[in-house]
C-alpha positions as CSV (number, residue, x, y, z in Angstrom):
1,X,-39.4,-106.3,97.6
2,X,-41.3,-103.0,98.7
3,X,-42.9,-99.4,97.8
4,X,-44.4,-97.2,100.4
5,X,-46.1,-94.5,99.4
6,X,-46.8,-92.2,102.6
7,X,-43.2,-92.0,103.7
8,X,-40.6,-92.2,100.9
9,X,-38.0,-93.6,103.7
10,X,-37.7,-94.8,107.2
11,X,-35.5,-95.9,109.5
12,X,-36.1,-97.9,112.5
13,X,-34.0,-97.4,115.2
14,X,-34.7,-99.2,118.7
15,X,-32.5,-97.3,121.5
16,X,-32.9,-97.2,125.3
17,X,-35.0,-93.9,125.1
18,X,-38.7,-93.3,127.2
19,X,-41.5,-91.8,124.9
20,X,-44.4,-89.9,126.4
21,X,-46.8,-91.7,124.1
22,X,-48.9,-94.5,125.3
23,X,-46.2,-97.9,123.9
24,X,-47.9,-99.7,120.9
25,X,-48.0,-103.1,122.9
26,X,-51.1,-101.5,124.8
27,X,-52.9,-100.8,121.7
28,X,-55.4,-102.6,120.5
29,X,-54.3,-102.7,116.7
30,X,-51.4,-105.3,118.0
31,X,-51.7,-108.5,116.6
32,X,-50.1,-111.2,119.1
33,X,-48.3,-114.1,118.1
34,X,-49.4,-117.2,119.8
35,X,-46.9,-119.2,120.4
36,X,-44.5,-116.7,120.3
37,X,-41.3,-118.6,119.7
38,X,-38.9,-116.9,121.8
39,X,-37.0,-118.6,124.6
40,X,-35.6,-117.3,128.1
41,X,-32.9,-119.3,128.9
42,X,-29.4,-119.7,127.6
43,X,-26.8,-122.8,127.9
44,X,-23.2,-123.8,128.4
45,X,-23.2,-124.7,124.8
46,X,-24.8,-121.4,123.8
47,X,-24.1,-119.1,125.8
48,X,-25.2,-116.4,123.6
49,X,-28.3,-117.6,124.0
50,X,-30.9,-118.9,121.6
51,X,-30.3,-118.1,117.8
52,X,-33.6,-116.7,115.8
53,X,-34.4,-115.3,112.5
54,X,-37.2,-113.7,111.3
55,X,-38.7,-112.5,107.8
56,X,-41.6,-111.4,105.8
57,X,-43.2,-113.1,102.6
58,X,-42.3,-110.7,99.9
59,X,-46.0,-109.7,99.2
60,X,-46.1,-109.2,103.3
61,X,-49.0,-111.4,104.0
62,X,-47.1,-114.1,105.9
63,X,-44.2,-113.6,108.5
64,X,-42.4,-116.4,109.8
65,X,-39.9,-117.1,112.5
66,X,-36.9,-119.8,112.9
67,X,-36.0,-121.0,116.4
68,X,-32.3,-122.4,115.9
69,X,-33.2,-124.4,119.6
70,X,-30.9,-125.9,122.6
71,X,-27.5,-126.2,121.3
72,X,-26.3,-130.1,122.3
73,X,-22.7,-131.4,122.5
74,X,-22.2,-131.7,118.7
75,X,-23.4,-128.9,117.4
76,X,-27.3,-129.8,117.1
77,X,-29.8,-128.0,117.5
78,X,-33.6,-128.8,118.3
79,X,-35.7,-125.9,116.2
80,X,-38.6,-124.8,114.8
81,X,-40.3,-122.6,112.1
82,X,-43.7,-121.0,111.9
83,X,-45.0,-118.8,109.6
84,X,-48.0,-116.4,110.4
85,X,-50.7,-114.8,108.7
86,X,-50.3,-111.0,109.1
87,X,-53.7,-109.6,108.5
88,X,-55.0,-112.1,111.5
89,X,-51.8,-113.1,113.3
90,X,-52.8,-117.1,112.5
91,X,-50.2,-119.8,113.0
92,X,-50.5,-121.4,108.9
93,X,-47.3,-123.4,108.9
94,X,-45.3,-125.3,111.4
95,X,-42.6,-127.8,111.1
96,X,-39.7,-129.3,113.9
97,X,-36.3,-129.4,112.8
98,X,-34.9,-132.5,115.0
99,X,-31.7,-132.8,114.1
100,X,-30.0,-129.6,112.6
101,X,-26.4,-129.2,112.4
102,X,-25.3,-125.9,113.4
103,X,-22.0,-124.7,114.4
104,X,-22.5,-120.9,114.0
105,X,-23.0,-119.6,117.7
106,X,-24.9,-116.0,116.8
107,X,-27.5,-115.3,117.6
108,X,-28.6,-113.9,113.9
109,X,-30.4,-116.1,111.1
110,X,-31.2,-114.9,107.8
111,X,-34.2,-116.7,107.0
112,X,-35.6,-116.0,103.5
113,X,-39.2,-116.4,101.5
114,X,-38.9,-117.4,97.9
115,X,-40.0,-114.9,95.3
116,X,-43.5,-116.8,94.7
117,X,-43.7,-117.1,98.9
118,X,-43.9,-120.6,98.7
119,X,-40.6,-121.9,99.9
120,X,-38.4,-120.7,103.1
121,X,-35.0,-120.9,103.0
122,X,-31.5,-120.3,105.2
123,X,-28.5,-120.6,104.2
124,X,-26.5,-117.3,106.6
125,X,-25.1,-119.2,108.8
126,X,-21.1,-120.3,109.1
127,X,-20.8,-124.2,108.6
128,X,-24.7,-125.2,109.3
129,X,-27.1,-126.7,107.0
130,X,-28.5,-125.1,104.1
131,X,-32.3,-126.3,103.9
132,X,-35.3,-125.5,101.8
133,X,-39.0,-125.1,103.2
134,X,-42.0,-126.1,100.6
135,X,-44.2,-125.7,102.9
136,X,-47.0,-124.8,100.7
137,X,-46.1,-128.8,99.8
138,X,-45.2,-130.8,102.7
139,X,-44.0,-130.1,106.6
140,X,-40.7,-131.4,106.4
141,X,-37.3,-129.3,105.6
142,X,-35.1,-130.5,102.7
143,X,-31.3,-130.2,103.4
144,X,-29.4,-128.9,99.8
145,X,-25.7,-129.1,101.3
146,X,-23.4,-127.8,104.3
147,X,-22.5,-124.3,103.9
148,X,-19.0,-123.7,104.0
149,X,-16.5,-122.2,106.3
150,X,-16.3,-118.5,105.2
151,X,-17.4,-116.2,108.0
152,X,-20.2,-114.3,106.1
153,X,-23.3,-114.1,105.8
154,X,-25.5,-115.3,102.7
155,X,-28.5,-114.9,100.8
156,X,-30.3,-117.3,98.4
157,X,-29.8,-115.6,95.2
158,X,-31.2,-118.5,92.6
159,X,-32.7,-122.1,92.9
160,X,-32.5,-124.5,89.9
161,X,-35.8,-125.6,88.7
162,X,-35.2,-128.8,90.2
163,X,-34.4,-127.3,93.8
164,X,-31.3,-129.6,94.0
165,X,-29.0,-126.6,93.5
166,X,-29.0,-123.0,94.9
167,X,-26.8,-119.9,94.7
168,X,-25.6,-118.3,98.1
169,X,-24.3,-114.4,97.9
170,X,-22.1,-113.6,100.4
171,X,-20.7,-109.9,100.3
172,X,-17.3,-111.5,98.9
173,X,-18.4,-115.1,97.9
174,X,-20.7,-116.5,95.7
175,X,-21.3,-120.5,97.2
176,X,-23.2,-123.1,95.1
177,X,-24.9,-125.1,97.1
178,X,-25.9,-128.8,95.3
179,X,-27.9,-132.2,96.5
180,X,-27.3,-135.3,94.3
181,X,-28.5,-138.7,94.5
182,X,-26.0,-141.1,93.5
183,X,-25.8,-144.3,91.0
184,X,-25.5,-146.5,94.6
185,X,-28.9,-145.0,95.9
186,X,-27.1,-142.9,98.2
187,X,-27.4,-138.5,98.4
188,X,-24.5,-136.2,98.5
189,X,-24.6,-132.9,99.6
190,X,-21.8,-130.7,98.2
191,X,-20.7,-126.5,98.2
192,X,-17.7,-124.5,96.9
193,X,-17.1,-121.0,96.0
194,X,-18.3,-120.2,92.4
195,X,-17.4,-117.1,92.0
196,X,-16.3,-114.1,94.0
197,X,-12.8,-111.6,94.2
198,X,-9.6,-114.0,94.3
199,X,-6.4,-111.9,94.2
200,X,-7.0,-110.1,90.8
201,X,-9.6,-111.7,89.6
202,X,-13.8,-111.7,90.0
203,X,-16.2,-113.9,88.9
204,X,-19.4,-114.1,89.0
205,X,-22.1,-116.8,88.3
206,X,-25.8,-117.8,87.7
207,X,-27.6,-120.8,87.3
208,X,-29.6,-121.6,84.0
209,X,-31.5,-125.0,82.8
210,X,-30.0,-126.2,86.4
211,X,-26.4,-125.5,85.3
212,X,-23.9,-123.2,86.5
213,X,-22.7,-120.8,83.9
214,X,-19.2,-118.5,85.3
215,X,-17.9,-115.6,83.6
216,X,-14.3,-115.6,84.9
217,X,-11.9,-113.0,84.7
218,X,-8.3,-114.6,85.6
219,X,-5.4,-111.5,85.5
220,X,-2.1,-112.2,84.0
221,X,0.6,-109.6,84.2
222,X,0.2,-108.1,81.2
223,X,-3.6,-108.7,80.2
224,X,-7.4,-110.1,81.6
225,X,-8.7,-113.7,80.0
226,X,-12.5,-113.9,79.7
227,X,-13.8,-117.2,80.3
228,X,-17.6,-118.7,80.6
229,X,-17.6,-121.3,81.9
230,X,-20.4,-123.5,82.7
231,X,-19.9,-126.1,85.1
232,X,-16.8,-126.4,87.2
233,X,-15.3,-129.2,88.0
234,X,-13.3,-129.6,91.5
235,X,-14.8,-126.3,93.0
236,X,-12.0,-126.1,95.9
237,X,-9.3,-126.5,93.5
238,X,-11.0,-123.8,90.9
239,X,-10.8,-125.9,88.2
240,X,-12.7,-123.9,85.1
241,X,-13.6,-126.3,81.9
242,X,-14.4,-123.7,79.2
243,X,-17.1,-125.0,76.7
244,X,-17.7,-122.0,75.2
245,X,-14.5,-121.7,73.5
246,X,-14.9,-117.7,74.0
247,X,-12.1,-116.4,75.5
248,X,-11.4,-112.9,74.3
249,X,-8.4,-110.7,75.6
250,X,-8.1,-107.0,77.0
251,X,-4.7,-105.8,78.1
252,X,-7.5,-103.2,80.1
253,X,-5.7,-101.6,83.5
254,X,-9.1,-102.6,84.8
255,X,-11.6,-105.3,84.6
256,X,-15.1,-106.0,86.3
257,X,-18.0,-107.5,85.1
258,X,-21.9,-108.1,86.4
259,X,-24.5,-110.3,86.0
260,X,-28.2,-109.3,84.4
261,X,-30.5,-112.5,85.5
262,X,-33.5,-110.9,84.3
263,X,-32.7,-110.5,80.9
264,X,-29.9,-113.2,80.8
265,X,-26.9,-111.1,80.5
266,X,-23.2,-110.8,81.0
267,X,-22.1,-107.5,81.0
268,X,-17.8,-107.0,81.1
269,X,-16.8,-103.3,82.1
270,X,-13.1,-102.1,81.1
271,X,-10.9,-99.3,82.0
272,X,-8.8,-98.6,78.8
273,X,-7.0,-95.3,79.9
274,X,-9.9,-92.3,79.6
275,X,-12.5,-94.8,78.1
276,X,-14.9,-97.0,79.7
277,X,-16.1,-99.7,77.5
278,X,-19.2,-102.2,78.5
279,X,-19.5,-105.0,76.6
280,X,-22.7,-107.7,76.7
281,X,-23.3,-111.1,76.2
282,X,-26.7,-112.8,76.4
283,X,-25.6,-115.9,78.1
284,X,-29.2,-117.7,77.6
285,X,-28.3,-118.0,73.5
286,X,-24.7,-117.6,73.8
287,X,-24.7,-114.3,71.6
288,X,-22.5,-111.6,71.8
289,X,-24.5,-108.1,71.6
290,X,-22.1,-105.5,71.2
291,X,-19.6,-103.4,73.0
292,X,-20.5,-99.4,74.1
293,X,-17.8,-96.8,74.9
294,X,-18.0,-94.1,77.3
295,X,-14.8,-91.4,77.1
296,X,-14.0,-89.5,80.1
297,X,-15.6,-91.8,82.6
298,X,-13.1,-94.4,83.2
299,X,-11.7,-94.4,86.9
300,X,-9.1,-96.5,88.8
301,X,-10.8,-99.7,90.0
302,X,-14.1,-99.0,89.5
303,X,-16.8,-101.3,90.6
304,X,-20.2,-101.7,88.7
305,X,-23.9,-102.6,90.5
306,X,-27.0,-103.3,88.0
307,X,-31.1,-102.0,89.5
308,X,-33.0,-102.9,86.6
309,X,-32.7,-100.3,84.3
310,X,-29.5,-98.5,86.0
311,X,-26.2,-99.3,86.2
312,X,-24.2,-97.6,88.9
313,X,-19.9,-97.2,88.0
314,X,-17.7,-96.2,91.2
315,X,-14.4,-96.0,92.2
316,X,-13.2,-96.2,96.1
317,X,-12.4,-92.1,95.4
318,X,-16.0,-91.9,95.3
319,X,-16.5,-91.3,91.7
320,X,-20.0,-92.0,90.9
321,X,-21.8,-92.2,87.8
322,X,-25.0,-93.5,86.7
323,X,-25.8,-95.0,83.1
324,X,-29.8,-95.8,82.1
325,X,-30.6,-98.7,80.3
326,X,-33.4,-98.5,77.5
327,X,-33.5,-101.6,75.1
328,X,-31.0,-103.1,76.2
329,X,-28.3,-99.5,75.5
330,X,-26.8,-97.4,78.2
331,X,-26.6,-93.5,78.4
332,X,-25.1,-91.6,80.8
333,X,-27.5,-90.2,83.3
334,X,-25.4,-88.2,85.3
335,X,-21.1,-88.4,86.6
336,X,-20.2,-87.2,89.7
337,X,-17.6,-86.9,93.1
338,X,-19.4,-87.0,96.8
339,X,-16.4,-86.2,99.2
340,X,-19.1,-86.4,101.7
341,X,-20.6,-89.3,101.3
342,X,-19.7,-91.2,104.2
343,X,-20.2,-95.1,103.4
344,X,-19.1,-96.1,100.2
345,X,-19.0,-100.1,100.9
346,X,-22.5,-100.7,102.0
347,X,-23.8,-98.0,99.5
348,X,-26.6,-99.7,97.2
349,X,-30.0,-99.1,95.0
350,X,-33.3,-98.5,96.8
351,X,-35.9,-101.2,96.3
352,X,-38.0,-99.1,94.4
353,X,-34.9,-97.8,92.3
354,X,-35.6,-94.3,93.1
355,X,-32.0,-93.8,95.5
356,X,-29.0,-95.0,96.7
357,X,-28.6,-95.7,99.8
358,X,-25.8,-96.2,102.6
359,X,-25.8,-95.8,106.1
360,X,-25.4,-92.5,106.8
361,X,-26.6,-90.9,103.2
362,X,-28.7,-91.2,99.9
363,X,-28.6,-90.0,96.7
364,X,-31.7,-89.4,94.1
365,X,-30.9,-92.0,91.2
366,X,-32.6,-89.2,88.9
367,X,-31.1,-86.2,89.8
368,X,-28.3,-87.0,91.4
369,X,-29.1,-85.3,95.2
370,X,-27.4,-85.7,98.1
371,X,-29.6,-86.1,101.0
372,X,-27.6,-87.1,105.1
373,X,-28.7,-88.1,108.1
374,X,-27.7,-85.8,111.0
375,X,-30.1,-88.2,113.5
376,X,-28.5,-91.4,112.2
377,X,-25.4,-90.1,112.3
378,X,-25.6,-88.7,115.6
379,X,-27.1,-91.3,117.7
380,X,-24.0,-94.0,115.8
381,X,-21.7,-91.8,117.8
382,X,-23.3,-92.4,120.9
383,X,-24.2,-95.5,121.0
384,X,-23.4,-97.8,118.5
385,X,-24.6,-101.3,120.4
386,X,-28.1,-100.3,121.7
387,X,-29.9,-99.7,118.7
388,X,-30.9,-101.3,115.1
389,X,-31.4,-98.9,112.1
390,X,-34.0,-100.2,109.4
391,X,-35.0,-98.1,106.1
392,X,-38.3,-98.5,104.2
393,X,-39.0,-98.9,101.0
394,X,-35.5,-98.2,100.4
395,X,-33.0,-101.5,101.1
396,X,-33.4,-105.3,101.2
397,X,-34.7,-106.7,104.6
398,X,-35.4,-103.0,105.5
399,X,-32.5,-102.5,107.8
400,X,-28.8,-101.5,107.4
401,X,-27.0,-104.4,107.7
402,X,-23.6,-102.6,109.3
403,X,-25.7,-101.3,112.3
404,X,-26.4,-105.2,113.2
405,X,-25.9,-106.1,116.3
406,X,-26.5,-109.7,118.0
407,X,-27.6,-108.1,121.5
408,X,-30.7,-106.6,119.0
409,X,-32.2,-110.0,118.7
410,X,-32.3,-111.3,122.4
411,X,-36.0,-109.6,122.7
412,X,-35.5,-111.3,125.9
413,X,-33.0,-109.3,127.4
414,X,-34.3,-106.1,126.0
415,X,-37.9,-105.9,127.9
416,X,-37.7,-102.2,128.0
417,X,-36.2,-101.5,124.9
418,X,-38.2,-98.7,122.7
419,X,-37.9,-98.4,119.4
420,X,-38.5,-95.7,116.8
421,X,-39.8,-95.3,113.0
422,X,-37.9,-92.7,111.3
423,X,-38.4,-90.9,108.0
424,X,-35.2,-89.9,106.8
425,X,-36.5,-87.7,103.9
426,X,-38.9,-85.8,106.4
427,X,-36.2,-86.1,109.5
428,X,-38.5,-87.0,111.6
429,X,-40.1,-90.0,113.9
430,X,-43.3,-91.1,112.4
431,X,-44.3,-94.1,115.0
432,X,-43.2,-95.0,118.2
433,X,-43.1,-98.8,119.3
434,X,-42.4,-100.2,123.1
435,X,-40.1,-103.0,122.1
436,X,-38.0,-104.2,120.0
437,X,-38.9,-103.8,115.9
438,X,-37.4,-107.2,114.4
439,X,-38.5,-106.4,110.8
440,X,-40.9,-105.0,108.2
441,X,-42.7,-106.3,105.6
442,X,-41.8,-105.3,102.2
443,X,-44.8,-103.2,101.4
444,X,-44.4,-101.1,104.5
445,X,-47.6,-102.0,105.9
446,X,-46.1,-104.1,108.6
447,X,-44.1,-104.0,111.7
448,X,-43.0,-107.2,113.9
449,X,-41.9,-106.2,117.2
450,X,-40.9,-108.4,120.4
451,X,-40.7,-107.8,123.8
452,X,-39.7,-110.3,126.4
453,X,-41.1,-113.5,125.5
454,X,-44.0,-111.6,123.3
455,X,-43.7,-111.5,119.7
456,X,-46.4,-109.2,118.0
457,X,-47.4,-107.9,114.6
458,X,-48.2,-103.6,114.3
459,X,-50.0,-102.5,111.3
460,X,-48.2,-99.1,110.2
C-alpha cells in the first residue's frame, strides 16, 4: 500500500462545513473524469439508489470505478467498470457487466486492484457474484463463485496461480471462493467458510500450489487439538481431513494462532498460566521451527496481528505488547496498558508499519506513544452520519472503516458537501476540497472527489 512523506498522517473528513478558500473543483490542477459514472436517479427495486465502488491501483497510477447499475426484478444488475489513468485522467479500460447477480442493496462496493495492478476484483458484497477483472488481458469479467450469506464485508486476500480459487477476509470469516470445470464440460462455482472464530475455536487459512492449507484449533473441555489441514472436504459441514498427521496437544487456557504468507508460516500463540509461548511452523516444507517462551506476558484471551516484522499481543483489557521479528526470532519490543485508548476492535498496523492505528488514537510501533485525536473525536459526537474519516499513509483503503456510512457515497445527494484533509500528527487541516473525497491513492499523491454527477481526480 502507501508512504507519504510530507504529512506522516491524515484524515479526510467530508462534513457539511463552508470554507473561505476558493473549492478545489474551480482549480485548474482538477483532473475530470469523462464519463463520470455516477447516476441521478434511484428505483423501486433500489431505493437506496445506485451502488458504486471505487479504488486505486496500488502503485496509484490507475483509479477505477464500479457502477453496480439498475436493480431489475431478480436481483440483476446492469454495470460497468472503468479504470482511469491518474496523471492524465484517460479512460484505459472499460467493460459492461450485463447480467450481474446482486442481492446486496448498499450502496458500498469494495472494489480491489491486484498487487501487480493487473486484475480488479470484488468480492464485499452479501450474496452477489465474486468476479475477477484481467483487464490488462481481455474486456470481459470472469465470475469465481457466489459469495455467501454472512453480512460482512470482504477483501481478496490470495488468488491461486490458476485464478480458479480466491480467499475472501471478512472481519470474522475467512470464505474460499473456487470455479471448477467439470468431467461433463460443465463449470461450478462453489464458497464456504474456511476458517474464522466458531464457538471456541479459530482457524485460519492460506492457499499454496492452488490448495487450501487450514491450521485449525478445535477446543475440547479440557485441552486445544492442532490440526493442518489442507483441503476440506464438505465446507458447510466443516469437515477437516488431516494429511499432515500433526496434531499436537496443549491443555493451554488460551489458544490463537496467525498466518505469515510472506514467509510461509504458521505461527500458534499459547497462554500457559504467566508464560506466553509462540510456536512456528513453515507450512511451505512442512517443518516445524521451534517454540519461543515469553514469562510475564501472558494475558486472558489475547489476540495476535502480524506487520511484517512485528507482532502485536492484546487482550480486550487493553494489554498491549509488541514483539520484533529478526531472522525469523521474536523479542520483546515493549509491554504495555492504554486505559485510554478508545477503540480496541478496529485498532491495526499502519501501512508503513511505523503506528497503530484505531479510530480515535495511535500509537508509535517503536516507542510505544500514545498520540489522540481531540478533532476526530469531537466532530463523531456531533455528527456521526455527515462525514467520512480517511487516514494516510497509515490504514488500508485510507479510511476508517467504522466511520462508513452509505449516505457518503451518493455524491449525488451531497452537491454541497465539503470535505477536509487532516493531519492528525500536526492537528491540523492541510487541504480543503468542495465535494465529496471518495478515496486516495496509496502513495498519497492522489485524491478522487465527486460532486453531483462529477467525478474528478486532485493531485495533493
Amino acid at each position: 500500500m502507501k508512504i507519504y512523506y510530507t504529512v506522516c498522517m491524515i484524515v479526510l473528513i467530508s462534513m457539511p462545513l463552508a470554507f473561505a478558500d476558493q473549492p478545489l473543483t474551480q482549480h485548474t490542477n482538477a483532473i475530470p473524469l469523462l464519463p463520470s459514472n455516477i447516476p441521478h436517479e434511484t428505483t423501486d427495486h433500489y431505493p437506496q439508489g445506485y451502488a458504486m465502488g471505487y479504488t486505486f491501483s496500488q502503485d496509484g497510477r490507475l483509479f477505477a470505478s464500479f457502477f453496480a447499475g439498475k436493480r431489475h426484478y431478480d436481483d440483476h444488475t446492469n454495470g460497468n467498470i472503468r479504470i482511469w489513468d491518474t496523471q492524465t485522467g484517460k479512460l484505459k479500460y472499460q467493460t459492461q457487466i450485463p447480467h450481474y447477480y446482486n442481492s446486496y442493496r448498499g450502496d458500498r462496493y469494495d472494489i480491489q486492484f491486484s498487487p501487480d495492478n493487473k486484475m480488479l476484483y470484488l468480492a464485499s458484497a452479501t450474496e452477489s457474484q465474486v468476479f475477477i477483472w484481467q483487464f490488462t488481458k481481455r474486456n470481459k469479467i470472469e465470475v469465481i463463485c457466489m459469495q455467501g450469506d454472512r453480512a460482512e464485508f470482504y477483501d481478496v486476500i490470495q488468488v491461486a496461480p490458476n485464478n480458479k480459487r480466491l480467499l475472501l477476509q471478512g472481519f470474522c470469516y475467512t470464505q474460499l471462493c473456487t470455479k471448477e470445470t467439470l468431467v461433463n464440460g460443465k463449470t461450478r462455482y462453489s464458497s464456504g467458510y474456511a476458517s474464522g472464530f466458531f464457538h471456541n475455536e479459530k482457524t485460519s487459512a492460506v492457499l499454496h500450489n492452488n490448495k487450501l492449507l487450514v491450521i485449525y484449533n478445535n477446543k475440547n473441555p479440557d485441552e486445544f487439538t492442532i490440526k493442518f489441514v489442507d483441503e476440506l472436504k464438505g465446507l458447510a459441514k466443516r469437515k477437516l481431513v488431516n494429511v499432515w498427521q500433526v496434531s499436537p496437544v496443549s491443555n493451554a487456557a488460551h489458544l490463537t494462532n496467525i498466518i505469515d504468507r510472506t514467509n510461509q508460516l504458521f505461527i500458534v500463540v499459547e497462554v500457559l498460566d504467566n508464560d506466553l509461548l509462540l510456536h512456528q511452523w513453515n507450512y511451505a516444507k512442512r517443518q516445524w521451527l521451534g517454540t519461543q517462551t515469553f514469562t510475564g506476558l501472558a494475558k486472558p484471551n489475547m489476540e495476535v496481528k502480524l506487520h511484517k516484522n512485528y507482532l502485536l499481543i492484546y487482550s480486550p483489557k487493553k494489554d498491549l505488547a509488541i514483539l520484533k521479528r529478526n531472522d525469523l526470532q521474536f523479542s520483546l519490543l515493549w509491554q504495555k496498558q492504554y486505559n485510554s485508548l478508545k477503540d480496541l476492535i478496529y485498532l491495526d498496523f499502519s501501512l508503513d508499519g511505523k503506528y497503530l492505528v484505531s479510530d480515535f488514537d495511535m500509537i508509535e510501533i517503536e516507542t510505544g506513544r500514545f498520540i489522540t485525536y481531540p478533532l476526530m473525536r469531537r466532530k463523531q459526537k456531533i455528527n456521526k452520519i455527515d462525514y467520512t474519516a480517511y487516514i494516510e499513509p497509515m490504514i488500508k483503503d485510507n479510511f476508517f472503516k467504522s466511520y462508513y456510512s452509505e449516505k457518503d457515497l451518493k455524491c449525488q445527494d451531497n452537491v454541497n458537501l465539503k470535505s477536509d484533509v487532516y493531519s492528525l500528527l500536526n492537528q491540523k487541516t492541510i487541504k480543503e476540497v468542495d465535494g465529496l473525497i471518495v478515496g486516495m491513492s496509496p502513495d498519497g499523491k492522489t485524491l478522487a472527489a465527486c460532486k453531483g454527477a462529477e467525478l474528478f481526480l486532485i493531485p495533493m
